[in-house]
Biotite code that builds the C-alpha atoms (Angstrom):
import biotite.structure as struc

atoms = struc.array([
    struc.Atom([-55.565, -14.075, 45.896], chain_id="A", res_id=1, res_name="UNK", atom_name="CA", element="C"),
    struc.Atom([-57.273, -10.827, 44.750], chain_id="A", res_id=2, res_name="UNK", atom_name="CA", element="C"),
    struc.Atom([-55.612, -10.384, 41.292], chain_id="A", res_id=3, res_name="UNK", atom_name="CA", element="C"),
    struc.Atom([-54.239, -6.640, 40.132], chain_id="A", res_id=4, res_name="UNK", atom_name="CA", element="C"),
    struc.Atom([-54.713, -4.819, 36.772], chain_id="A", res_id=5, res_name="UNK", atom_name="CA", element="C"),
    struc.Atom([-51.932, -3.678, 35.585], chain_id="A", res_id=6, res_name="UNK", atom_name="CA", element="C"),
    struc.Atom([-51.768, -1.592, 31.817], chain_id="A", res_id=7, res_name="UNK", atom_name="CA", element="C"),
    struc.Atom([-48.059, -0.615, 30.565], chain_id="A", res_id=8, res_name="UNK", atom_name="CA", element="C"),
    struc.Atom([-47.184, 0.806, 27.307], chain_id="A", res_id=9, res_name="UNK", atom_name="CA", element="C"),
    struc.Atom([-44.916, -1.608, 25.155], chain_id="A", res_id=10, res_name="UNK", atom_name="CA", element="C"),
    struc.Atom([-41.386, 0.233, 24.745], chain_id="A", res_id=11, res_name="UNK", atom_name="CA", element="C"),
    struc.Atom([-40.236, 0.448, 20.789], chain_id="A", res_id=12, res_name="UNK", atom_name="CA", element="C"),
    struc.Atom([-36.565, 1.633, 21.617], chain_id="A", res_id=13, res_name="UNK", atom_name="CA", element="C"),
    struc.Atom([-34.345, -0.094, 24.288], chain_id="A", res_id=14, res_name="UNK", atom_name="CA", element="C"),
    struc.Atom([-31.571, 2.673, 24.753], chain_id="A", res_id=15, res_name="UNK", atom_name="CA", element="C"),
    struc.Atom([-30.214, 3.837, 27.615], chain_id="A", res_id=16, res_name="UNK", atom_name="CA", element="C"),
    struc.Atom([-31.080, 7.546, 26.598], chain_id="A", res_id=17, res_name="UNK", atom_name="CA", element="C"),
    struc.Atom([-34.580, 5.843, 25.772], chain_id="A", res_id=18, res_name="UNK", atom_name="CA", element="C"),
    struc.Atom([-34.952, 4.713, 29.707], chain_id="A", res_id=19, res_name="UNK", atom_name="CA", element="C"),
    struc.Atom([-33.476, 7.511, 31.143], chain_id="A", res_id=20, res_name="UNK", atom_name="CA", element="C"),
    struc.Atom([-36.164, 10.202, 29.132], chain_id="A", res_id=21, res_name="UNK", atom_name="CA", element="C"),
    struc.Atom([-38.898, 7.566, 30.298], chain_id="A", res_id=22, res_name="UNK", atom_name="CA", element="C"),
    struc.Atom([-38.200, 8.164, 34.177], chain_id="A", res_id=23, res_name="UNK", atom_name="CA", element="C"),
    struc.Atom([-37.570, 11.918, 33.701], chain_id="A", res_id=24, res_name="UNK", atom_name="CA", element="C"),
    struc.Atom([-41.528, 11.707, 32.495], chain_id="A", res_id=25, res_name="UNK", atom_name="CA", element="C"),
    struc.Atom([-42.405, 9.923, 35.499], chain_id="A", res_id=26, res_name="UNK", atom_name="CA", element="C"),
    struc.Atom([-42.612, 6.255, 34.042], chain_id="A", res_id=27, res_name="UNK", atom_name="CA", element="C"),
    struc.Atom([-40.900, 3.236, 35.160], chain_id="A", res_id=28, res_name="UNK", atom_name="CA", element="C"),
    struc.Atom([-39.075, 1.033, 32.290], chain_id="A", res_id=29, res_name="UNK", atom_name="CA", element="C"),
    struc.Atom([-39.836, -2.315, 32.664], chain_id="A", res_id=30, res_name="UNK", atom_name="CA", element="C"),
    struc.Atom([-39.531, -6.168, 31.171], chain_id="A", res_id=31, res_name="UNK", atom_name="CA", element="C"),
    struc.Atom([-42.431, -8.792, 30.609], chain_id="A", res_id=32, res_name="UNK", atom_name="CA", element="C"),
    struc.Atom([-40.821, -12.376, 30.464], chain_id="A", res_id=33, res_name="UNK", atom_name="CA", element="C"),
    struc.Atom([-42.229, -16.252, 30.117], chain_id="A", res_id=34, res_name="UNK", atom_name="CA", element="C"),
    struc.Atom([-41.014, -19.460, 29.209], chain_id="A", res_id=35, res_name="UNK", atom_name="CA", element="C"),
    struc.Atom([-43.481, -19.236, 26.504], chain_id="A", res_id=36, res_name="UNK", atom_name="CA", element="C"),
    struc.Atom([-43.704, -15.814, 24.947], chain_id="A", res_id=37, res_name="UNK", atom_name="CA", element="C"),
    struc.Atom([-41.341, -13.451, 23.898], chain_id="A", res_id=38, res_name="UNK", atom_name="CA", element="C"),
    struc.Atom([-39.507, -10.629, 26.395], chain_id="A", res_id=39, res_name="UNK", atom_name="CA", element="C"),
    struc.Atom([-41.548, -7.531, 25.854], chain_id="A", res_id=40, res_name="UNK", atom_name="CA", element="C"),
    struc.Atom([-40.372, -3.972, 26.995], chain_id="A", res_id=41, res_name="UNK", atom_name="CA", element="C"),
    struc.Atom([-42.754, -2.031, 28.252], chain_id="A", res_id=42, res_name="UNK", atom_name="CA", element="C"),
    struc.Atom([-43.393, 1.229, 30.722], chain_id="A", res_id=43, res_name="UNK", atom_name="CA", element="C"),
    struc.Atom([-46.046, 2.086, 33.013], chain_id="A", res_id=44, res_name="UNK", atom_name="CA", element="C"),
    struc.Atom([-46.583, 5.156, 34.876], chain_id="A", res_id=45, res_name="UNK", atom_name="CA", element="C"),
    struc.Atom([-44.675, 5.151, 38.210], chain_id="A", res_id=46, res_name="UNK", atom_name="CA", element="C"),
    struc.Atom([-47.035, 6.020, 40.942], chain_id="A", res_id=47, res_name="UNK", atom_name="CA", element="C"),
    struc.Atom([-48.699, 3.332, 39.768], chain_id="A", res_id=48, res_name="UNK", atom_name="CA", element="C"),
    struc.Atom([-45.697, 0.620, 40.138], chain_id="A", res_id=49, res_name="UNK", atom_name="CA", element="C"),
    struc.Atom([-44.588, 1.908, 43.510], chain_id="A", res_id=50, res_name="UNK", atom_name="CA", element="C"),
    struc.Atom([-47.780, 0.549, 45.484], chain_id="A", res_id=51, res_name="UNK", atom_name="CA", element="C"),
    struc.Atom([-46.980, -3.640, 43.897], chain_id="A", res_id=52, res_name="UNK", atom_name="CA", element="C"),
    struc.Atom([-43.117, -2.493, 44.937], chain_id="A", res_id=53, res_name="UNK", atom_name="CA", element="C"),
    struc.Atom([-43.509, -1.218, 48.264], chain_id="A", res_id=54, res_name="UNK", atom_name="CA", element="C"),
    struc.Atom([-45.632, -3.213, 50.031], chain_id="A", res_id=55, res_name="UNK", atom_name="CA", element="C"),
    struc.Atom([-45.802, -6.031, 52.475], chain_id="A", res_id=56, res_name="UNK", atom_name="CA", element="C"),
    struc.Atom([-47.796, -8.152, 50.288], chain_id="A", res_id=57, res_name="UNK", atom_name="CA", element="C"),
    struc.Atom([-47.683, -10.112, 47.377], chain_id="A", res_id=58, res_name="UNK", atom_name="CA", element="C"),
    struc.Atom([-49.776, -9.423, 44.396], chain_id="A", res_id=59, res_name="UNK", atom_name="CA", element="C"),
    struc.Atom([-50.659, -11.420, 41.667], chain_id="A", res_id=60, res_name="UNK", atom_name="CA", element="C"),
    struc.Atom([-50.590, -8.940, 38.445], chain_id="A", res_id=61, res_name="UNK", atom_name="CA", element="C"),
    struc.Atom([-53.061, -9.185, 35.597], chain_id="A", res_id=62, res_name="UNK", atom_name="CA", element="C"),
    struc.Atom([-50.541, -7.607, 32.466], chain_id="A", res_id=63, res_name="UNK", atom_name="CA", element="C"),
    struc.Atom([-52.371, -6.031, 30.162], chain_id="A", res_id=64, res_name="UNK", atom_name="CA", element="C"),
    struc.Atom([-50.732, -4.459, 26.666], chain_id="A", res_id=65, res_name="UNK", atom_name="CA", element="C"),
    struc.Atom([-52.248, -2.635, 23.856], chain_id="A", res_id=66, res_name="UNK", atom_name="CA", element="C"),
    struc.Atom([-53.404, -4.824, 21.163], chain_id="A", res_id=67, res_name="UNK", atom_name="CA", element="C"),
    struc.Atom([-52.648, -8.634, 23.182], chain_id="A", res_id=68, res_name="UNK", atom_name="CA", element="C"),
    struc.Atom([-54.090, -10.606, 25.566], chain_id="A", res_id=69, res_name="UNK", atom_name="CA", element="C"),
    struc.Atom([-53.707, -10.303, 29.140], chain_id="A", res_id=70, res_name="UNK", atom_name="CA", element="C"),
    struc.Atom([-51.165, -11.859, 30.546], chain_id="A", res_id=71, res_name="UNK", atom_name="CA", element="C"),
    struc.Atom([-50.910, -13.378, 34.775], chain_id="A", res_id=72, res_name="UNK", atom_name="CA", element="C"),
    struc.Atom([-47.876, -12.067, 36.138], chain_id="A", res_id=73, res_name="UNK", atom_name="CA", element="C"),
    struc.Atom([-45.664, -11.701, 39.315], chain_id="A", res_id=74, res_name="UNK", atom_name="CA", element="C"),
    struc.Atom([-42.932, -9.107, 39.879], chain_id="A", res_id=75, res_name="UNK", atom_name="CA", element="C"),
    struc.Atom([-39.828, -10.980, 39.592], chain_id="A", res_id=76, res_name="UNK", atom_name="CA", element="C"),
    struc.Atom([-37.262, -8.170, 40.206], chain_id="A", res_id=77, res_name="UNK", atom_name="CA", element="C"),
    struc.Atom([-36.841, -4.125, 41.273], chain_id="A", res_id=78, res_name="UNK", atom_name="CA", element="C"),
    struc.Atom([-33.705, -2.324, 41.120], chain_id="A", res_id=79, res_name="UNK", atom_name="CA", element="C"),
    struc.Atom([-33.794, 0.984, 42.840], chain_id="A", res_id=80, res_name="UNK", atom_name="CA", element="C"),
    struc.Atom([-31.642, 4.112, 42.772], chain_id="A", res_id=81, res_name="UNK", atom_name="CA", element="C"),
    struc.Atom([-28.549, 3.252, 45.561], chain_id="A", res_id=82, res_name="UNK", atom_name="CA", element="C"),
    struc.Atom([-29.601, 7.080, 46.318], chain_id="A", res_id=83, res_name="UNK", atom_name="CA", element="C"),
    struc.Atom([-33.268, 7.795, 46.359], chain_id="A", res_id=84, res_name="UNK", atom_name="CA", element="C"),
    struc.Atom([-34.626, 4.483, 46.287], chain_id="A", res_id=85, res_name="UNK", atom_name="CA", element="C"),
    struc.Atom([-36.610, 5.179, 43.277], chain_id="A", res_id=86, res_name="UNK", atom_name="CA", element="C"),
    struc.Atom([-37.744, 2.201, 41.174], chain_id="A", res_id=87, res_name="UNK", atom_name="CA", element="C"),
    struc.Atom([-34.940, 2.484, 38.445], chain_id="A", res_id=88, res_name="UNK", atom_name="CA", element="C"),
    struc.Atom([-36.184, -1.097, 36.329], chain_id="A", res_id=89, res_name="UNK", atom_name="CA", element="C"),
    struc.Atom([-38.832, -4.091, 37.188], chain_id="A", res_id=90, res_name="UNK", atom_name="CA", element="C"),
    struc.Atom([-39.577, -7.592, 35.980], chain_id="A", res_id=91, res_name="UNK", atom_name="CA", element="C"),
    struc.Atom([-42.480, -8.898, 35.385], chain_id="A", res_id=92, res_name="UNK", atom_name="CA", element="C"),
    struc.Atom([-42.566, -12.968, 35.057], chain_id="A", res_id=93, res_name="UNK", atom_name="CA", element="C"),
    struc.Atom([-45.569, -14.421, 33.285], chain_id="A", res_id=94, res_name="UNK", atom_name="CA", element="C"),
    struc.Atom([-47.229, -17.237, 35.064], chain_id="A", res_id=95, res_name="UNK", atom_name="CA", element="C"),
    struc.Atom([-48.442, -20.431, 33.240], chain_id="A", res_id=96, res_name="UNK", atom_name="CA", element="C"),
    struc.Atom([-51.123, -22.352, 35.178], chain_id="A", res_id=97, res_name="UNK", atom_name="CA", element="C"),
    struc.Atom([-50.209, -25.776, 36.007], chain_id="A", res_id=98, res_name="UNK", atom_name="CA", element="C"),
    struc.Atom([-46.403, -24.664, 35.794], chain_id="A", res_id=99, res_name="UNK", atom_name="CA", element="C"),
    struc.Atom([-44.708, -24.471, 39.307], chain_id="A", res_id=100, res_name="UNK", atom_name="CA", element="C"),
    struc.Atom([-42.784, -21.744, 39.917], chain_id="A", res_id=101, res_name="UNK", atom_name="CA", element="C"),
    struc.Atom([-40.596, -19.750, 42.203], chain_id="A", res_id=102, res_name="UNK", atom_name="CA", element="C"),
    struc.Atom([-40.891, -16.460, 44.182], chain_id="A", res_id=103, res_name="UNK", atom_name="CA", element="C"),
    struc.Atom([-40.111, -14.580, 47.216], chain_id="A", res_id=104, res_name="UNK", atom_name="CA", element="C"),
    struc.Atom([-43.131, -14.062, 49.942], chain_id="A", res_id=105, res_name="UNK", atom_name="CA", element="C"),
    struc.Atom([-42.839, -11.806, 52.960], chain_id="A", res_id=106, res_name="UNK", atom_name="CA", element="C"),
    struc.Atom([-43.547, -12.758, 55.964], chain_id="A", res_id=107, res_name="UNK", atom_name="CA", element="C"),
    struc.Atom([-46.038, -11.668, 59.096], chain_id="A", res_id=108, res_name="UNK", atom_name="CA", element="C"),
    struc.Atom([-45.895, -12.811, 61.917], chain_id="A", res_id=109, res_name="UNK", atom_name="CA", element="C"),
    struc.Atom([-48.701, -13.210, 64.714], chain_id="A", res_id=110, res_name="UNK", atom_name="CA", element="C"),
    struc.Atom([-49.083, -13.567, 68.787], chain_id="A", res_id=111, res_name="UNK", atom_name="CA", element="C"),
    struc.Atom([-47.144, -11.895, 71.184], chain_id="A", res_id=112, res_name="UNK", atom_name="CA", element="C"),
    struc.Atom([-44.255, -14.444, 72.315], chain_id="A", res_id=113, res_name="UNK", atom_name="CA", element="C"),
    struc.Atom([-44.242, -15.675, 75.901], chain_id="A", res_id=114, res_name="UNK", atom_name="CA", element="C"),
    struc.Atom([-40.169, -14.405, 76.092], chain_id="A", res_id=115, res_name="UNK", atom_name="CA", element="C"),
    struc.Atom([-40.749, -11.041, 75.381], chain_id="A", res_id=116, res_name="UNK", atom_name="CA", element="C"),
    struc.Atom([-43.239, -11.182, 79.111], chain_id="A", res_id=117, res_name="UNK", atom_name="CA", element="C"),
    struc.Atom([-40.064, -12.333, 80.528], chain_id="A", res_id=118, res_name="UNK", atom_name="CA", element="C"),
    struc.Atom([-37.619, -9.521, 79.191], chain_id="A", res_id=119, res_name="UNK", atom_name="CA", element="C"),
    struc.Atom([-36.373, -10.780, 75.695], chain_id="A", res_id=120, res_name="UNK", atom_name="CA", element="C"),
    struc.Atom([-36.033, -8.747, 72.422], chain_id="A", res_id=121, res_name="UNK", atom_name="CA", element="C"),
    struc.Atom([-37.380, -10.259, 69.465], chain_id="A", res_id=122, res_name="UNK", atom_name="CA", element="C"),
    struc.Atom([-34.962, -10.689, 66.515], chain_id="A", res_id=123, res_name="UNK", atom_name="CA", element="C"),
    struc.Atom([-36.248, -11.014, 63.207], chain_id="A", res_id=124, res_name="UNK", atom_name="CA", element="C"),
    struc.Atom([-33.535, -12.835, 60.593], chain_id="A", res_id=125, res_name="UNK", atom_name="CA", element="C"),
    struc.Atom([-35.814, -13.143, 57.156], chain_id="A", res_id=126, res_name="UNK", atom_name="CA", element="C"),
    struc.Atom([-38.220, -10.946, 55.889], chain_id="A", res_id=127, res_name="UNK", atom_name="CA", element="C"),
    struc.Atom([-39.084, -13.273, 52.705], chain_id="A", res_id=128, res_name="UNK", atom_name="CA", element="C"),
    struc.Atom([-39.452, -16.509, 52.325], chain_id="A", res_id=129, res_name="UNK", atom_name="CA", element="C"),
    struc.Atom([-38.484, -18.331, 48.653], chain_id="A", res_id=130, res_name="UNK", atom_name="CA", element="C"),
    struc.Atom([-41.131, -20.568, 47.772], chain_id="A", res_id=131, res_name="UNK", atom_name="CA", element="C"),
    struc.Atom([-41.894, -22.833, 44.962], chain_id="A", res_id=132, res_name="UNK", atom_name="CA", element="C"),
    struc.Atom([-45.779, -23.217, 44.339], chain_id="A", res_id=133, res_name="UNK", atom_name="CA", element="C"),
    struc.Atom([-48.362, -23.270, 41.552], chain_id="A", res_id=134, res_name="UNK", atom_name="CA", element="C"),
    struc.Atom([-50.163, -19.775, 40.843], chain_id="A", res_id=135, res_name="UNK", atom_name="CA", element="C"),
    struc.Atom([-53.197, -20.807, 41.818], chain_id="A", res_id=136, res_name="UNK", atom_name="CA", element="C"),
    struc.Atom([-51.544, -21.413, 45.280], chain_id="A", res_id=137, res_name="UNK", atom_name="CA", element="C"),
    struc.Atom([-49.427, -18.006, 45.586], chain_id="A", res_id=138, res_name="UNK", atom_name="CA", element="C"),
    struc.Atom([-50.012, -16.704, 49.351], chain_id="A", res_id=139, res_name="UNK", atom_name="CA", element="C"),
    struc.Atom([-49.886, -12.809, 49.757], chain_id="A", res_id=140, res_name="UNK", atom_name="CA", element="C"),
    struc.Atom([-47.937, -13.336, 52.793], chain_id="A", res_id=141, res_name="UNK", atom_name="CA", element="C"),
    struc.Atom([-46.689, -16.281, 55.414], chain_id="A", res_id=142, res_name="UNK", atom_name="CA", element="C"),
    struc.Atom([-48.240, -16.446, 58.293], chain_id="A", res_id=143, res_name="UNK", atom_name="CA", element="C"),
    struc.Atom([-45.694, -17.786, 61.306], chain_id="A", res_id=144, res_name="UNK", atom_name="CA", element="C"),
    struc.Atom([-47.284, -17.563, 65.049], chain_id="A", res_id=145, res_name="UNK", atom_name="CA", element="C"),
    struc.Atom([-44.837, -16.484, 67.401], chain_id="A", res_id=146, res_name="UNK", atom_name="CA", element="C"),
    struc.Atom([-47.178, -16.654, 70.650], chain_id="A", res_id=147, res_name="UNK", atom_name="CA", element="C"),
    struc.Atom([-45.322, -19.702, 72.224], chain_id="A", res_id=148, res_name="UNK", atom_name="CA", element="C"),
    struc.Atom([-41.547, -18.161, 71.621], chain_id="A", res_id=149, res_name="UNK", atom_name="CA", element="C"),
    struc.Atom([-39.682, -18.712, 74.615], chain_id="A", res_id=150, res_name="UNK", atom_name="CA", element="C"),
    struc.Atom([-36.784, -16.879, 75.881], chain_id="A", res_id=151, res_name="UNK", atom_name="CA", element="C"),
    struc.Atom([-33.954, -18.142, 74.212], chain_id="A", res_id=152, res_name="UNK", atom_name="CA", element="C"),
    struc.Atom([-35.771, -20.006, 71.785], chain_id="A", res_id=153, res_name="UNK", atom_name="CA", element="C"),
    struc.Atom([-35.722, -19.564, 67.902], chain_id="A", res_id=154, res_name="UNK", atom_name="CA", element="C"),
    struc.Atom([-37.574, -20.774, 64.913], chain_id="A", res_id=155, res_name="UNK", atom_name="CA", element="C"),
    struc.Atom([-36.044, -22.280, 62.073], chain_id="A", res_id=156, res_name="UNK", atom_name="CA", element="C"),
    struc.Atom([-36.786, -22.655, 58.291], chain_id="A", res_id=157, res_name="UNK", atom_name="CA", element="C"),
    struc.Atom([-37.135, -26.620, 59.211], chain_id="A", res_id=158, res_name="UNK", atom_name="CA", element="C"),
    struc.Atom([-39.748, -26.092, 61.932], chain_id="A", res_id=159, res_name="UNK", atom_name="CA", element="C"),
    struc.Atom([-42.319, -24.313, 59.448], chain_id="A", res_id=160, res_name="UNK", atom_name="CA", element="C"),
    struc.Atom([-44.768, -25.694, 56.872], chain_id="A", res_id=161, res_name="UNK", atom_name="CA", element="C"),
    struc.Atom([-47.290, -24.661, 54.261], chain_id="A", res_id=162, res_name="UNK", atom_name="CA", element="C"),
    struc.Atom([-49.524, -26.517, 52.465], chain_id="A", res_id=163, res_name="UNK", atom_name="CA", element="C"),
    struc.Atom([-49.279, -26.582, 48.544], chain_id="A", res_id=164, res_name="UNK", atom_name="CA", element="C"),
    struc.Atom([-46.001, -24.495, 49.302], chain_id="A", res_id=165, res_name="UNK", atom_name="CA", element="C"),
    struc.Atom([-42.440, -26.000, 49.198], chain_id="A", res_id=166, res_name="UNK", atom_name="CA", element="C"),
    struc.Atom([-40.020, -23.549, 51.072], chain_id="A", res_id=167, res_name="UNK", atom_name="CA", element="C"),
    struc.Atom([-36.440, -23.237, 49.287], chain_id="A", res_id=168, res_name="UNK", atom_name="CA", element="C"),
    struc.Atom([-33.710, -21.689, 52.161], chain_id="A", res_id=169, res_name="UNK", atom_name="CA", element="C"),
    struc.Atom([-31.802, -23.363, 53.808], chain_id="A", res_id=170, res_name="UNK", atom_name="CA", element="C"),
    struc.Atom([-33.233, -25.947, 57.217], chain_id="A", res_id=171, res_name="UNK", atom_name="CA", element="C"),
    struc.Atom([-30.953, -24.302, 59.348], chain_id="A", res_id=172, res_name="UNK", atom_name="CA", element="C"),
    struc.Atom([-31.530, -21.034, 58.508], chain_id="A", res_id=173, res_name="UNK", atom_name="CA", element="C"),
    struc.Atom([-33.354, -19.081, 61.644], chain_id="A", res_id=174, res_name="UNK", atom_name="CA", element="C"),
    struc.Atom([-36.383, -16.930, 60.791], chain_id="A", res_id=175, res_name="UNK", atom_name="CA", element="C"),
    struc.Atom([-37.038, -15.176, 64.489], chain_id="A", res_id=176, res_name="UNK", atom_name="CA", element="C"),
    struc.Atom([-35.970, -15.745, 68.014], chain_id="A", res_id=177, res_name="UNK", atom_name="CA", element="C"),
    struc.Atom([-36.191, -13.624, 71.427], chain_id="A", res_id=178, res_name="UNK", atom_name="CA", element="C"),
    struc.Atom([-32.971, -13.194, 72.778], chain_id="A", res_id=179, res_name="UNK", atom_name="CA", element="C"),
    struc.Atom([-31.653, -12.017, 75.984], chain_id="A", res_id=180, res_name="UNK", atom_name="CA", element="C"),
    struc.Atom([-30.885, -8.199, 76.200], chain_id="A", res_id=181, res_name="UNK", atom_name="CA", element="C"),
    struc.Atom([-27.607, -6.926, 75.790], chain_id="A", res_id=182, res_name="UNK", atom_name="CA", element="C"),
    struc.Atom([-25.686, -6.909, 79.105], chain_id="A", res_id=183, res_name="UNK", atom_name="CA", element="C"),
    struc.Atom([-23.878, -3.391, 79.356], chain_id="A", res_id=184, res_name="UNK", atom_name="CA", element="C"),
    struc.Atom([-20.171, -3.872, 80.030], chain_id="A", res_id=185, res_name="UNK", atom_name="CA", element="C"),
    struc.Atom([-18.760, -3.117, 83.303], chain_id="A", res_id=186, res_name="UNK", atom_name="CA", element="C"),
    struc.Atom([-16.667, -0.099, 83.381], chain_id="A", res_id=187, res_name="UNK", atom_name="CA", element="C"),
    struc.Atom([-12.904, -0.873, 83.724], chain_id="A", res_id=188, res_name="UNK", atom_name="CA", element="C"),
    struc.Atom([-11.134, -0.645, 86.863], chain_id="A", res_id=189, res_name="UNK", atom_name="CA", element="C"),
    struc.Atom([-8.981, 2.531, 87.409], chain_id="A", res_id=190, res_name="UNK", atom_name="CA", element="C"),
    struc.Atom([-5.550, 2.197, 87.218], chain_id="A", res_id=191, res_name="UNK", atom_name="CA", element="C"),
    struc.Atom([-2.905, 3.035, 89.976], chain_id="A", res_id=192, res_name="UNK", atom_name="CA", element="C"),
    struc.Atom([-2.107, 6.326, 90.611], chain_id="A", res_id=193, res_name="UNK", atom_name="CA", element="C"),
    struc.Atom([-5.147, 7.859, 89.286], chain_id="A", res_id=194, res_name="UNK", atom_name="CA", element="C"),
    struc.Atom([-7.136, 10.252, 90.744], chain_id="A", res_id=195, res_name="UNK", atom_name="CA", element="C"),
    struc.Atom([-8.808, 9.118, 94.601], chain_id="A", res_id=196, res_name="UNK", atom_name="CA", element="C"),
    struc.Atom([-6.123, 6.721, 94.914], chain_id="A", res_id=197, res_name="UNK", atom_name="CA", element="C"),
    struc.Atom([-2.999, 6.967, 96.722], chain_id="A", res_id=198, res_name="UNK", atom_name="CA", element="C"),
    struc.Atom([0.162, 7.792, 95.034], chain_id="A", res_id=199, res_name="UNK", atom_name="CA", element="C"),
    struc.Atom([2.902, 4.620, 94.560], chain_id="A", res_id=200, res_name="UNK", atom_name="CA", element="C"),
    struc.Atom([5.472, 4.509, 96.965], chain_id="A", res_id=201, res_name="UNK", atom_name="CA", element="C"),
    struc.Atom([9.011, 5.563, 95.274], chain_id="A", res_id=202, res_name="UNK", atom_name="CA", element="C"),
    struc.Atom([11.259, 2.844, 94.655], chain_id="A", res_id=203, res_name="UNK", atom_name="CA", element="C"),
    struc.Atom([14.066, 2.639, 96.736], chain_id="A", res_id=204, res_name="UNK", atom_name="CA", element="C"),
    struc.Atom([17.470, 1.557, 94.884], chain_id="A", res_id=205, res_name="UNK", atom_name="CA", element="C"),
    struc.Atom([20.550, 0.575, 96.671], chain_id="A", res_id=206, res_name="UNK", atom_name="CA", element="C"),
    struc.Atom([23.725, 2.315, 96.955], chain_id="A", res_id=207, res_name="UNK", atom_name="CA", element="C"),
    struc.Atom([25.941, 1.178, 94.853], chain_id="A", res_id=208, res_name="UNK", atom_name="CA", element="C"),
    struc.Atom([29.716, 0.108, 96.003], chain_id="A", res_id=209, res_name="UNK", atom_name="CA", element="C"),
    struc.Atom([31.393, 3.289, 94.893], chain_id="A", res_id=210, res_name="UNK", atom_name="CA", element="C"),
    struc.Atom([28.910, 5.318, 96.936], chain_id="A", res_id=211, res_name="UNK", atom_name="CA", element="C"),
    struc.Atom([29.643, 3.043, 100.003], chain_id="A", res_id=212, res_name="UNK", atom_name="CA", element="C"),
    struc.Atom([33.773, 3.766, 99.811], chain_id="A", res_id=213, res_name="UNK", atom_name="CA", element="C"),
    struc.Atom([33.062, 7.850, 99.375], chain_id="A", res_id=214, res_name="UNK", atom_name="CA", element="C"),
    struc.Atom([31.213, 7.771, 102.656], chain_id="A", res_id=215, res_name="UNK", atom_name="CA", element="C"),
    struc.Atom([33.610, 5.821, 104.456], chain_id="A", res_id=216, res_name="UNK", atom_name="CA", element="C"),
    struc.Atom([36.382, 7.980, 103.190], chain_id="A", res_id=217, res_name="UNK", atom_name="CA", element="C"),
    struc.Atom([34.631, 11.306, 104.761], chain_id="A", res_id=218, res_name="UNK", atom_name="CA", element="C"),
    struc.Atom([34.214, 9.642, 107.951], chain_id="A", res_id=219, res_name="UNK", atom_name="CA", element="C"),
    struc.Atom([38.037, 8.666, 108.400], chain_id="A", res_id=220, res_name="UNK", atom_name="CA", element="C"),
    struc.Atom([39.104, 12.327, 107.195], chain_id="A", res_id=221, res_name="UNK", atom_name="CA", element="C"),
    struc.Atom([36.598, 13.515, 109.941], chain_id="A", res_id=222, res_name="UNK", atom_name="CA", element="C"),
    struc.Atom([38.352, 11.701, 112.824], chain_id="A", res_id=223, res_name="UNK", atom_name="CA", element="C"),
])
């Protein structure tokens, strides 16, 4: 894996005024962090953090601070504004060859699957991938070939492999699958009465007995 330079400024104050002049200037607060060394604060400018953020790769990061020694890096963590999406904080964690170590890779996929020929939508679960690896063996992506996906069919964390590379979720977690398309519903029947149907016949209620004894009444005072 190509390996990416990447020079920060080391931060003296921690404050939250302190971070919040920092991004107003256009830099990026940050954290450096090993088993073996010492958290370090530092900055860097942020159009130069937003290309190792947003990107479909992973990159392995060469750290390098005034007056020390480079240090092999990956980035750990990002928060982002809930708003503008704007790196708000990073985390760099340094890598110690020979160590294993965990991280998240995204995933690409390749081949067109056999399902979507026959109508199906392809459904992508997982983006990443958490692996446990040595550096030297950090993939900038996973490659999973999709050409063989029937309709109907799905692949699972369990049915994938990658050498040097232990995968962490879950077996039975699904990755992709082509499903069937979504079936409109059919409209609901009318109901009686409405409009293009014929009107309900009245109900018809019996006379009841006192009715019956007024009629019969008239007809003897008509005789």
């Amino acid at each position: 894996m190509e390996k990416v330079v990447l020079k920060a400024n080391v931060r003296k104050t921690k404050t939250k005024s302190d971070k919040n002049r920092l991004r107003k200037s256009g830099e990026v607060p940050g954290v450096f962090y090993s088993k073996h060394d010492q958290p370090v604060s530092l900055s860097v400018p942020e159009k130069i953090i937003n290309p190792l953020v947003f990107t479909s790769e992973t990159h392995l990061i060469s750290l390098q601070l005034e007056g020390e020694q480079e240090h092999d890096c990956i980035l750990k963590d990002v928060q982002f504004d809930p708003v503008t999406d704007r790196i708000l904080h990073f985390d760099l964690l340094g890598l110690t060859s020979g160590e294993t170590f965990q991280l998240e890779v995204p995933i690409q996929f390749t081949g067109s699957p056999v399902g979507i020929k026959e109508g199906g939508v392809l459904q992508q679960f997982l983006h990443k991938l958490t692996v446990e690896c040595l550096p030297k063996d950090i993939p900038q992506h996973l490659e999973i070939n999709i050409q063989d996906l029937n309709l109907g069919h799905s692949i699972h964390v369990k049915d994938l492999s990658f050498e040097n590379i232990k995968i962490l979720n879950p077996a039975d977690t699904a990755v992709v699958a082509v499903t069937h398309p979504k079936v409109e519903a059919e409209p609901v029947a009318a109901e009686a009465g409405t409009e293009g149907e014929a009107p309900a016949e009245p109900e018809v209620i019996g006379k009841g007995k006192a009715d019956k004894e007024e009629e019969a009444e008239e007809e003897k005072q008509q005789k």
